[in-house]
Steps between C-alpha positions, in 0.01 A plus 500: 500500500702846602261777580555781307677839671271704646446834349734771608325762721616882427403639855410228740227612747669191729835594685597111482528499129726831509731285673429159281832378348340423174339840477775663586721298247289666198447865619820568652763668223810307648393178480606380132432192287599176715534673836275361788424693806587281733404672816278761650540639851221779619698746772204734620182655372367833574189694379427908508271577206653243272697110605828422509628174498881473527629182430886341319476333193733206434600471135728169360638523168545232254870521561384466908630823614247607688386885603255638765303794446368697830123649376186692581194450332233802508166474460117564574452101563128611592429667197382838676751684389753517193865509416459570163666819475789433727521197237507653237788696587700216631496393142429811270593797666829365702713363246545761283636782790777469695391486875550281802231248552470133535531322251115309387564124393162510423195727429111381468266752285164437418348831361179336507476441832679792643700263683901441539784309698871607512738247613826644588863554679474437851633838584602381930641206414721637201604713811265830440344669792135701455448831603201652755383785563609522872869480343700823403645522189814616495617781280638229238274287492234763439743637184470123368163464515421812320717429249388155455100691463679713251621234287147367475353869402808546215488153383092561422472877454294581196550113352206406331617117527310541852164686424311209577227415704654277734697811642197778412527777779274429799545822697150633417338165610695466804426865629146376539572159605429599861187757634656820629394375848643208508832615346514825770531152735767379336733766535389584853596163650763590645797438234598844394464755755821696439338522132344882452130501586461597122651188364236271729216684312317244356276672273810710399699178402242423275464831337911445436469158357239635268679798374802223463272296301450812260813445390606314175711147584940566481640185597404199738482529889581225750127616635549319855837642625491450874831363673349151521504474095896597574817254557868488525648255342786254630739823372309761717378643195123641455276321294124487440228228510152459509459444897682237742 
C-alpha cells in the first residue's frame, strides 16, 4: 500500500524541507500541473537577525524543457523571531506598486502564529550586488533610491486598502523599545561621530519619535531603510529589499 502525501507545511521550522523537492513542487508559483522539480542545489547560507538559504531550483516540464531558478529563502527557522510583516508585503503590499524588488515565488503567513517565510529571487546570482554602509552612494544612485521610497509613499498615501494591522504604525512602541541608557550607548559606539552632538541625544530621539507618533498615518514606510536593505540590480539600477 502507497502512503499517503504528507501534509504540506506553510512555514517549515526545518531548513531541509525549505529545500525538499516535493515541498517545493506545491508552494512554489512556477511549478505548474505535471512539472517535477527535478533538482535542488543549496549555494550558501547566511544568518543576521533572520536565515537565508540560497539555493537553484531545477524545474522539467512535461514537454522536458527544463528551467533553473536561482533562490533565497528567508526565515526565523528558530521561531524567535518573525517575518510576518516583510511577508505580508512580498505578497500584499508589493504587487500592486510599481517598485524594484525581487520577485517572491513564494510567501508563508500564519497570522496565528505571528510567523512567516519568503522564498525569493536570488538577487547575486541574477547578477545584483548589495549595498553597505561603508559604501558611498553616488549622486545617482542616491536619486534612484529616493525615488524608488517615493513610489512606495504615492502608491499608499491616504489608501485605505492598507489600514490594516499587519502594517499598524510602530513608531510609538519602538521609541521605548530601548531604556534611555542603553540607547545613549548605542549611538555613542563609535558609528556616527561626524553626526551633531544633538542628533546622538538619546532621550531627544525619543522625544522626536513620539511627537512623530502624534501624527495621523499618510502612506506606508519601508521602516528599515539602511543601505544593506538596498541593491542594484544586473542593470545598475536601485532597488529595495528586505536585507541581504
Amino acid at each position: 500500500m502507497t502512503a499517503p502525501p504528507a501534509l504540506f507545511d506553510p512555514i517549515p521550522t526545518d531548513p531541509a524541507t525549505v529545500m525538499d523537492a516535493a515541498w517545493l513542487a506545491q508552494a512554489l508559483d512556477v511549478v505548474a500541473d505535471g512539472d517535477r522539480v527535478i533538482g535542488v542545489e543549496q549555494t550558501s547560507s547566511s544568518r543576521t537577525i533572520a536565515e537565508k538559504l540560497r539555493f537553484a531550483v531545477t524545474v522539467e516540464a512535461t514537454s522536458g524543457a527544463r528551467r533553473t531558478y536561482p533562490l533565497c529563502a528567508k526565515a526565523h527557522f528558530d521561531g524567535i523571531n518573525s517575518l510576518i510583516t516583510e511577508a505580508h508585503v512580498y505578497r500584499d503590499l508589493l504587487p500592486h506598486l510599481d517598485v524594484r524588488a525581487p520577485r517572491a515565488y513564494y510567501c508563508g503567513v500564519d497570522d496565528a502564529t505571528n510567523r512567516g517565510l519568503i522564498v525569493m529571487d536570488d538577487i547575486e546570482a541574477l547578477g545584483g550586488r548589495f549595498l553597505g554602509a561603508h559604501e558611498p552612494y553616488s549622486v545617482e544612485t542616491c536619486r534612484d533610491s529616493l525615488s524608488q521610497l517615493a513610489a512606495v509613499h504615492a502608491g499608499t498615501w491616504h489608501d485605505p486598502r492598507w489600514d490594516v494591522e499587519w502594517l499598524a504604525p510602530r513608531v510609538e512602541s519602538m521609541a521605548s523599545f530601548f531604556p534611555t541608557d542603553t540607547l545613549q550607548g548605542l549611538l555613542d559606539d563609535g558609528r556616527g561621530p561626524e553626526l551633531p552632538a544633538v542628533l546622538r541625544d538619546a532621550a531627544v530621539l525619543q522625544a522626536a519619535m513620539a511627537r512623530t507618533a502624534e501624527v495621523p498615518p499618510t502612506c506606508v514606510l519601508h521602516g528599515d531603510t539602511h543601505s544593506g536593505n538596498a541593491y542594484l540590480d544586473a542593470e545598475g539600477r536601485s532597488a529595495g529589499s528586505t536585507g541581504r
